[in-house]
C-alpha positions in Angstrom: 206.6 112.6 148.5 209.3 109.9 147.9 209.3 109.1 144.0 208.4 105.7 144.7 205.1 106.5 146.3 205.0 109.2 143.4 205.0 106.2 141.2 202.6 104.1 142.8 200.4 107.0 143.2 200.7 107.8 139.2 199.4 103.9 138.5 196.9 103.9 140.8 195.6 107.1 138.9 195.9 105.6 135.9 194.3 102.3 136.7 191.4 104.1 138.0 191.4 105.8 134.8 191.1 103.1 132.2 188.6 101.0 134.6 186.1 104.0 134.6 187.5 104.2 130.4 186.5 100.5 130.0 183.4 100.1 132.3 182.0 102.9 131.3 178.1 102.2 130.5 178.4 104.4 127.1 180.8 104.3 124.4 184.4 105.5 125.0 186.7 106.3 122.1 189.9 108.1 122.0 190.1 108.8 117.9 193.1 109.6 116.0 193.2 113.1 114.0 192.7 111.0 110.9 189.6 109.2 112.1 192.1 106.4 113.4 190.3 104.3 116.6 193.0 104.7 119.2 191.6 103.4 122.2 187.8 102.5 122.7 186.0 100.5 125.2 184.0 97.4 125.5 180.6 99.5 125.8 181.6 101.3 121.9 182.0 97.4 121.1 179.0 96.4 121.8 177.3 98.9 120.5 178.8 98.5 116.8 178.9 94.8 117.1 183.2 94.6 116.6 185.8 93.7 118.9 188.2 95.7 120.6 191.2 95.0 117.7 188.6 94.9 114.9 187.7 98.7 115.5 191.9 99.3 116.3 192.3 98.6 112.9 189.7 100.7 111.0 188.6 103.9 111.5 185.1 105.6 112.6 184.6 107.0 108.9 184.4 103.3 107.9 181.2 102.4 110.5 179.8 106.3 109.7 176.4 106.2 107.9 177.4 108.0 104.7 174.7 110.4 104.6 175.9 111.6 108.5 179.6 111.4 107.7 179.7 114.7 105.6 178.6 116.6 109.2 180.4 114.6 111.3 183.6 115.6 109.6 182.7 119.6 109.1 182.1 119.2 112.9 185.6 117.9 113.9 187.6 120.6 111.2 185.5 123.2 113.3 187.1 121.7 116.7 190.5 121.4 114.5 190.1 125.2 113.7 189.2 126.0 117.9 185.8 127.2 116.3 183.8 125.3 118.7 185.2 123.5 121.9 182.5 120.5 121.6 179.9 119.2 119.7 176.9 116.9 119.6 175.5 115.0 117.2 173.3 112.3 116.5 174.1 110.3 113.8 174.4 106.8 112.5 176.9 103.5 112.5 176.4 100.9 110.5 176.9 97.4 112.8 178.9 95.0 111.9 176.0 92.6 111.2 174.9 95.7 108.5 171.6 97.1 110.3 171.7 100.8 111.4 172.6 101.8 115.0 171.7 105.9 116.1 174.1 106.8 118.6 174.9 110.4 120.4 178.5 111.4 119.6 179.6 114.2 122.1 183.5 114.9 120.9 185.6 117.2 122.3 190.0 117.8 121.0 192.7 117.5 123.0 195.6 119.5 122.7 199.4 119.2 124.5 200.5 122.2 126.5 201.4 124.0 123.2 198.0 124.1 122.2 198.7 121.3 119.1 195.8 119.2 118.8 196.7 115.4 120.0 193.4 113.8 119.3 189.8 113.5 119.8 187.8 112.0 122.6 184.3 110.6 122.1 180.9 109.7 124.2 178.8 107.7 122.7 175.3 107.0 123.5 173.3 103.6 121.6 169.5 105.7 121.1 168.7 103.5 118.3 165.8 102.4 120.7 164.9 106.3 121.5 165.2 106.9 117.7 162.7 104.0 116.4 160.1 105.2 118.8 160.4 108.4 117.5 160.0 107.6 113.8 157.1 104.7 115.1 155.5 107.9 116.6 156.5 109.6 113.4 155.1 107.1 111.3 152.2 106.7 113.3 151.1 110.3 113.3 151.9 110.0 109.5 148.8 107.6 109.3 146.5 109.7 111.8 147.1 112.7 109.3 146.2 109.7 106.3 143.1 109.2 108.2 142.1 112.0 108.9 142.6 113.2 105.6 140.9 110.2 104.2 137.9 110.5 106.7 137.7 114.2 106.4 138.8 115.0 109.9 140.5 117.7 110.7 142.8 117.5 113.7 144.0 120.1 116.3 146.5 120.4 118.8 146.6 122.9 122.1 149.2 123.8 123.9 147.6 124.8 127.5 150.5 126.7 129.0 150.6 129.1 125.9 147.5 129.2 124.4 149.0 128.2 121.1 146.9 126.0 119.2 147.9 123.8 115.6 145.1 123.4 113.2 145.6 121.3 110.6 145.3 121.7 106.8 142.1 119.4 106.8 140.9 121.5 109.7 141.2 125.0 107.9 139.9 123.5 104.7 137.3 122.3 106.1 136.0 125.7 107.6 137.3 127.3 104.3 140.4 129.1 105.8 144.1 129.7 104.6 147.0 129.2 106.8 148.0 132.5 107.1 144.3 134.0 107.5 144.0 132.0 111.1 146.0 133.0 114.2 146.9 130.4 115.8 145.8 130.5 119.4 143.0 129.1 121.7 140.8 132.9 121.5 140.8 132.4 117.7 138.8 129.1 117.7 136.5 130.7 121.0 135.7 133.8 118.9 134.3 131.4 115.6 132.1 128.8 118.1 128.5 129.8 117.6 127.5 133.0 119.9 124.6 130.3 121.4 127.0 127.3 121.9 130.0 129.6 123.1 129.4 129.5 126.7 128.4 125.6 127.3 131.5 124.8 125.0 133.4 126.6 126.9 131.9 125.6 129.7 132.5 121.4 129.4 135.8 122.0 127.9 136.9 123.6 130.9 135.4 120.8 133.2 137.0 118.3 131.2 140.7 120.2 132.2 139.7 119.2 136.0 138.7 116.1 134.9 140.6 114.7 132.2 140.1 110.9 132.9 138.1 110.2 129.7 137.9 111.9 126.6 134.9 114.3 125.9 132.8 114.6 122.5 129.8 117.2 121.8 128.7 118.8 118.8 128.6 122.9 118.2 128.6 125.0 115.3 132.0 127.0 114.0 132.2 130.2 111.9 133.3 129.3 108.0 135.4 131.8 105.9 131.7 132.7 103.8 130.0 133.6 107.3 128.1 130.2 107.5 127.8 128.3 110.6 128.7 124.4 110.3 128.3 121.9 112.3 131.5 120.2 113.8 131.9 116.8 115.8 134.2 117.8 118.5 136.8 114.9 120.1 139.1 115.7 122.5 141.9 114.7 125.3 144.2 116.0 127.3 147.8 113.6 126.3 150.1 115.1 128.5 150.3 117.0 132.1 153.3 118.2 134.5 154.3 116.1 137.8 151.7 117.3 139.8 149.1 116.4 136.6 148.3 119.8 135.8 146.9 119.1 132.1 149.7 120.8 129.4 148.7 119.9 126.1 145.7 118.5 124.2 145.1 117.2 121.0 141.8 116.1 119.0 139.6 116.0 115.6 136.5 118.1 114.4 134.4 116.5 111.3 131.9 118.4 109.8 128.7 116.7 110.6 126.3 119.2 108.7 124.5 117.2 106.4 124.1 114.9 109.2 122.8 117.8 111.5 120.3 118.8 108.7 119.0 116.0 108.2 118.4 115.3 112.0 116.8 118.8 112.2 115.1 118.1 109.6 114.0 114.6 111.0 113.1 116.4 114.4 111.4 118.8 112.4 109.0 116.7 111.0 108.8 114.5 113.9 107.5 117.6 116.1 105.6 119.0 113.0 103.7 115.7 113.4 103.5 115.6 117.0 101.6 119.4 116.7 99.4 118.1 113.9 98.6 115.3 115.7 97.8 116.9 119.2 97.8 119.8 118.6 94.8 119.5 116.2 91.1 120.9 116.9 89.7 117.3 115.9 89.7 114.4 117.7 92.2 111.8 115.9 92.4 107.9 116.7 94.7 105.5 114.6 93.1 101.9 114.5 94.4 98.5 114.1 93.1 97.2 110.5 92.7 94.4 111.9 91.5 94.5 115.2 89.4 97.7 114.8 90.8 98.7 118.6 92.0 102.4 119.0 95.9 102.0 119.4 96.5 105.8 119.9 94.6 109.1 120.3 95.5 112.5 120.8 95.0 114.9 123.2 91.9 116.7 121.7 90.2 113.3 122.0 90.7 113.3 125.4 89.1 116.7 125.8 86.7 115.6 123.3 85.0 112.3 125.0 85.7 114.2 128.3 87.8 110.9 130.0 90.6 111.6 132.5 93.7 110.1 130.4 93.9 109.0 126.6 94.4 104.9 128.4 90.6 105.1 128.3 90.3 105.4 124.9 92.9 102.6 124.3 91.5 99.3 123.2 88.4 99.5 122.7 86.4 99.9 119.1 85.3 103.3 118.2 82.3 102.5 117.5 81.2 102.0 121.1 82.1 105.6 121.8 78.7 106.1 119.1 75.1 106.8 120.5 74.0 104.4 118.3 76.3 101.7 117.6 76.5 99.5 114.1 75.0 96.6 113.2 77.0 93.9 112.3 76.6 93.7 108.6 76.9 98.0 108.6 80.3 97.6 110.1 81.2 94.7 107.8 80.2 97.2 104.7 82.3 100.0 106.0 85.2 97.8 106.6 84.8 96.8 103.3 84.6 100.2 101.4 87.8 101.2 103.7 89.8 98.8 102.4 88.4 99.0 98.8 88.9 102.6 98.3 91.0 103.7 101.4 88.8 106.2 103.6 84.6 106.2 104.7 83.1 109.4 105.7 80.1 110.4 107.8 78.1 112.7 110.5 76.8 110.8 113.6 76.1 111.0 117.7 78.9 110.8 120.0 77.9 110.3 123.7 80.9 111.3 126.1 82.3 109.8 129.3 80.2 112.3 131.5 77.0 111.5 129.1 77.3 114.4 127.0 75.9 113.8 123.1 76.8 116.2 120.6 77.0 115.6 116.3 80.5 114.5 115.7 81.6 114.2 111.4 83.7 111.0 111.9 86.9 110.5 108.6 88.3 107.7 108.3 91.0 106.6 106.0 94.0 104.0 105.8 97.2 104.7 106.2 100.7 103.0 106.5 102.9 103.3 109.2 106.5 101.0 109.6 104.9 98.9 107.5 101.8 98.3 108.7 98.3 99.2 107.4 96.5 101.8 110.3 93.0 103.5 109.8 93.6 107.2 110.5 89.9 108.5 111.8 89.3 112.1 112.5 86.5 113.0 114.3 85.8 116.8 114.0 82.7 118.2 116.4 80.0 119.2 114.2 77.0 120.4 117.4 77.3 124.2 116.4 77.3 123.4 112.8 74.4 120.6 113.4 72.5 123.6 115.3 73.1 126.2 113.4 71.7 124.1 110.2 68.7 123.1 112.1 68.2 126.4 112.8 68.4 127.7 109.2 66.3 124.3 107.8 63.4 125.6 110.2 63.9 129.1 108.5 63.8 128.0 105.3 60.9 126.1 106.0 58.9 128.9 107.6 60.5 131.0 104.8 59.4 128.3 102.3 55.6 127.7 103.8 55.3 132.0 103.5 56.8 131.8 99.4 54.5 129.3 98.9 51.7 131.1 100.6 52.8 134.3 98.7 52.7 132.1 95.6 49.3 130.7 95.7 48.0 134.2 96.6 49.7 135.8 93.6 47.7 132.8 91.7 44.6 133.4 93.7 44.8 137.2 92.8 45.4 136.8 89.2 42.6 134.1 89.4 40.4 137.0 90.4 41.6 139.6 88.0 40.8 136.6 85.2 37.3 135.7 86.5 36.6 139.2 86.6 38.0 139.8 83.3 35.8 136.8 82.1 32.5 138.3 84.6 33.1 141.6 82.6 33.3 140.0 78.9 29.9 138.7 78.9 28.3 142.0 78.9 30.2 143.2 76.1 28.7 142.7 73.1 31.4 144.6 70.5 33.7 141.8 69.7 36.5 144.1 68.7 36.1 145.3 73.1 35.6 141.4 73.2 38.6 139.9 71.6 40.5 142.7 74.0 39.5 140.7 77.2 40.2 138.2 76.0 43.5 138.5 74.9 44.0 140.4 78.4 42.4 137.0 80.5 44.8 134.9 77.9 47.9 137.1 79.5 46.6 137.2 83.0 46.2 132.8 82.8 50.1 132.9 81.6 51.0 134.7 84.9 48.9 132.8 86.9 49.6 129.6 85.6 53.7 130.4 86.7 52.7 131.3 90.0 50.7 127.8 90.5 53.3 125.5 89.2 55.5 127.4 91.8 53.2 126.7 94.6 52.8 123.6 93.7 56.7 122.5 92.3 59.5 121.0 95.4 61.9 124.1 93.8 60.3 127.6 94.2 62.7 129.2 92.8 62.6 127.4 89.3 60.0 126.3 86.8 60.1 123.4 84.4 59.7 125.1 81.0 58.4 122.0 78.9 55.6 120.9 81.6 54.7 125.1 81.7 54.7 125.2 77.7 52.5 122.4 77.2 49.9 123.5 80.3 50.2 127.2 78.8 49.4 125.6 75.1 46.6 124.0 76.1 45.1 126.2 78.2 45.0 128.7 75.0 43.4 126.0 72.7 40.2 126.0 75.3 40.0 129.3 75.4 39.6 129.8 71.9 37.2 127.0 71.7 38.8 125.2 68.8 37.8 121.6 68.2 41.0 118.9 68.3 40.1 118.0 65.0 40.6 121.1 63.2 43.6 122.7 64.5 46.6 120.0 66.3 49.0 121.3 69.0 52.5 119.8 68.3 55.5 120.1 71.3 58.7 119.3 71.0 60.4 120.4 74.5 63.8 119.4 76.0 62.9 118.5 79.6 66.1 119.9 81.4 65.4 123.7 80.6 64.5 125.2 84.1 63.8 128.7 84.0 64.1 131.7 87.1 60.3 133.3 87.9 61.0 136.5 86.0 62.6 135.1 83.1 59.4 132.1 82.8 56.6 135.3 83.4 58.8 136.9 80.2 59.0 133.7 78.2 55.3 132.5 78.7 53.9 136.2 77.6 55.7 135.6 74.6 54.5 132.1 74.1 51.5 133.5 74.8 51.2 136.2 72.3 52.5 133.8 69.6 50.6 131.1 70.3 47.6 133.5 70.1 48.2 134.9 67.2 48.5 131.4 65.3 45.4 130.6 66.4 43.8 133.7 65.6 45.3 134.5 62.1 47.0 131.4 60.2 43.7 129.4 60.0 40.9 131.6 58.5 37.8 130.3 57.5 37.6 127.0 59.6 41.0 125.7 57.7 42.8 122.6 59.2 46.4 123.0 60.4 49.1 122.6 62.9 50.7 124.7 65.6 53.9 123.4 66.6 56.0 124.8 69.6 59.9 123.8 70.2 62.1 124.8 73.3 65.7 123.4 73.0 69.6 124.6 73.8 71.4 124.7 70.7 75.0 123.8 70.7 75.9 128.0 71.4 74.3 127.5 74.7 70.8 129.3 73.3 67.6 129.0 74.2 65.5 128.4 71.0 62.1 129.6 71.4 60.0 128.6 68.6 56.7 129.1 67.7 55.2 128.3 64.1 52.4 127.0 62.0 51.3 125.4 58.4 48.9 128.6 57.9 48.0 131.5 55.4 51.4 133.4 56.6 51.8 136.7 56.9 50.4 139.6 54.7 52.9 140.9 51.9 52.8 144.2 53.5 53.7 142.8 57.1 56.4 145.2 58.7 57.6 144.7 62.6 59.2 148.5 62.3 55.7 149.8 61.4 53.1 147.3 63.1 50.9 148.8 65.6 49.5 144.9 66.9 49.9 145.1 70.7 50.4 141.1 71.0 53.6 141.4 68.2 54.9 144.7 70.3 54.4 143.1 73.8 56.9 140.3 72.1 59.2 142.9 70.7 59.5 144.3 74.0 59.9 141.2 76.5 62.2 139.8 73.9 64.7 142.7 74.2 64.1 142.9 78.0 66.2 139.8 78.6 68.3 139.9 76.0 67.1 137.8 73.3 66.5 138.1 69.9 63.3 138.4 67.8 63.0 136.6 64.5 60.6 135.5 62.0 60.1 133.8 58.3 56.6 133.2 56.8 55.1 131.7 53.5 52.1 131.0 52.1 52.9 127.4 53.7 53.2 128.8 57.1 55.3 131.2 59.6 57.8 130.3 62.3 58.8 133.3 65.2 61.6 132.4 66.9 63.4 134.4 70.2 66.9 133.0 71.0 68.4 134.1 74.4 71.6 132.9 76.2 70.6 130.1 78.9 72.7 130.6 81.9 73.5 126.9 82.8 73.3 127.7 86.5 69.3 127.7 85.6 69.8 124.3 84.8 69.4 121.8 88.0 71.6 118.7 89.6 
């Protein structure tokens, strides 16, 4: 080649050169071994904001960020040294105008033939734009970890491709876990998920990879550090995929939602607990409108109950018309009135169902409030076997009743014979020692009969009154010894609520009778005047005070109980130990009181 065309060739080169030097769209620098700008073009201008001459006459230290020139330097004394043949780095200018511009610097040393370093060339790429999105994206998941925090959230991260899953500190606190107890990998949160919620977890998380449009949420249950389960809020969605949109990586928050699960299990709890009682109940329930009196809801047993097809026919309409006999107007305005005075109204009645059935039903009613509003809850429970059954045991009792009191009045018949036999028998005795006998003997047989009458005769058979007894008893003992009114007074003082069982009253009126007997007989010799006073009353032990005494003679000085044959005194003795009382006795020459005290069971007493 001629060295003209050699020449021509060279400039051409070298024009095409510094065009593709100046219009280059990044930065171009040729930088002396000092830092010196040698030669830069207009796209390093632009970027740093100075002209062409303004940057000829500084160098790049002066435009360096000084917390990035410390590397930048290390980096070119390592290309200075032939440690490295390039380097890249990103790092910082300040612009002329004094805000921050991050470029890429890619530098690279040029040397002569000889090796000797000439100076450095330099790309350089403006990613100030790349760089602020970053540190938005930064900043931004700086705020999503504030919230989280704040909001107790804990937030996850899953890489798809690997399996590798990021849980975060909330995340592991929250289930009670240490970093380094967790490995941290997609089989590690499957193996804590409940054993029942595994599968259908599993299950939509896996549809949600095929489908991953919209984010998914659900609730489970994960494995804490103690062994507990807790309930977690799952969120969830898959952020980025491949070119063909194969999901890679997914990201999302858990909250613990326990007390908020308890609470609804709780709620549903009682809501089905409510629901069984309600319909599940073997009584018939109906909540009424306070107002209206219209049924507004039933359950299911009322259905079966009133035998209808559906509980809609037992829906508005008054309960009462489901009655065999209905109320009359000013009945149903009385029980309206004691609902809402004392809250509930009670009682047994005829039902008559849709097919005509009647049976006893016990019908409850009481007010209740439900969202605010005042209800009548009534309950009505069927009573037909109960109703049956007590008719049943009514007409026993009253068959068993008619034969008691037949037995009764035959006892007193019997003993009526034995005493008008006894009385037949005295008049043909004519020793009166034989004579007093019978009739101490008719005196005792009267005291029997005279239980067995008031029995027959009394509503309860199984109790007698003991002050109407006493004073029938008292006087029938006056008669028979013929006394005039005038000579000798009979003076009661009984308490009217002592009721007495028939074998402790055939006890208590032998005594009375023997004592009674014996005051007549003994404390008035010789036509003297006097009193014979008898008391019956509880004292404040719960004793029944028996006592028998007169104004008479008193007893004789020599009088012994230990060593007294008297059959009446003995037959007292006796009884009075029999059930379980005890015998007592003063006397004077102004009188003598006996006196038995037993315990009174109160369950003698009646309602």
């Amino acid at each position: 080649m001629e060295p003209k065309q050699t020449e021509e060739a060279l400039k051409e080169s070298e024009a095409r050169f510094r065009n593709a030097f100046d219009y280059a769209a990044i930065g171009m620098a040729i930088v002396g071994l000092e830092g010196e700008w040698l030669k830069v073009n207009r796209s390093i201008c632009e970027i740093v904001g100075y002209s062409e001459s303004e940057l000829l006459n500084t160098t790049f230290q002066a435009i360096t960020h000084p917390d990035d020139l410390e590397k930048d330097v290390n980096l070119m004394q390592q290309l200075l040294a032939g440690e490295i043949r390039y380097y890249h780095l990103e790092k910082r200018y300040i612009h002329k105008l004094g805000y921050t511009v991050w470029i890429l610097l890619s530098g690279s040393l040029v040397r002569d033939t000889e090796g000797k370093p000439l100076y450095f060339i330099s790309q350089i790429q403006d990613i100030t734009e790349r760089k602020l999105a970053e540190e938005k994206l930064r900043l931004s998941e700086e705020r999503l970890h504030l919230a989280l925090e704040a909001s107790g959230e804990g937030l996850w991260d899953w890489n798809i491709v690997t399996g590798e899953l990021y849980f975060s500190p909330q995340w592991l606190k929250m289930l009670g876990y240490e970093v380094a107890e967790l490995a941290y990998h997609v089989s590690t949160w499957e193996s804590l998920i409940h054993p029942e919620d595994r599968a259908w977890v599993m299950d939509k998380l896996n549809a949600h990879l095929k489908d991953d449009s919209l984010p998914y949420k659900f609730d489970y249950r994960l494995k804490t550090k103690s062994g507990e389960w807790k309930w977690i809020a799952n969120y969830g969605k898959v952020v980025i995929c491949d070119r063909n949109g194969m999901p890679l990586r997914m990201t999302g928050t858990h909250r613990d939602i326990s007390d908020r699960k308890q609470a609804e299990l709780a709620l549903v709890y009682s809501r089905d607990l409510k629901e069984a009682i309600f319909n599940e109940s073997t009584d018939a329930i109906f909540l009424v409108d306070n107002e209206t009196l219209l049924n507004v809801d039933c359950n299911q047993r009322a259905v079966e109950l009133f035998e209808v097809d559906s509980k809609n026919e037992l829906l508005n309409i008054e309960g009462q018309s489901l009655q065999k006999y209905q109320f009359t107007d000013s009945e149903l305005t009385s029980i309206v009135e004691e609902i809402r005075t004392h809250g509930f109204w009670s009682r047994e009645q005829e039902y008559v169902t849709k097919k005509g059935r009647v049976f006893w039903g016990n019908f409850a009613t009481k007010q209740i409030k439900v969202a605010g509003k005042i209800f009548n809850l009534g309950r009505v429970t069927d009573i037909t076997s109960r109703k049956q059954a007590d008719d049943k045991i009514r007409a026993s009792l009253k068959e068993k009743e008619v034969l008691l009191r037949e037995i009764h009045h035959r006892v007193k018949n019997n003993l009526q014979v034995i005493y008008s036999l006894l009385n037949l028998q005295s008049k043909y005795i004519k020793e009166e020692a034989i004579l007093e006998i019978f009739k101490e003997c008719k005196n005792r047989v009267r005291a029997m009969a005279m239980i067995h009458e008031q029995l027959y005769i009394s509503k309860n058979m199984s109790q007698i009154q003991l002050n109407n007894y006493i004073k029938n008893l008292a006087q029938e003992l006056f008669r028979s010894y013929k006394l005039p009114d005038s000579l000798i007074t009979l003076c009661t003082e009984l308490d009217e609520n002592i009721f007495l069982d028939t074998d402790l009253a055939v006890s208590c009126g032998l005594i009375i009778n023997e004592l009674i007997s014996n005051c007549l007989k003994y404390a008035f010799p010789q036509g003297r005047k006097g009193e014979v006073k008898v008391k019956a009353k509880l004292n404040s032990n719960n004793q029944l005070a028996l006592i028998i005494s007169d104004n008479g003679i008193g007893l004789p000085p020599q009088f012994d109980l230990k060593t007294l044959k008297h059959l009446g005194l003995r037959i007292v003795q006796v009884l009075s130990q029999q059930i379980g009382g005890e015998f007592k006795y003063e006397s004077t020459n102004q009188g003598t009181e006996f006196k038995i005290l037993l315990n009174y069971n109160l369950t003698n007493a009646q309602a």
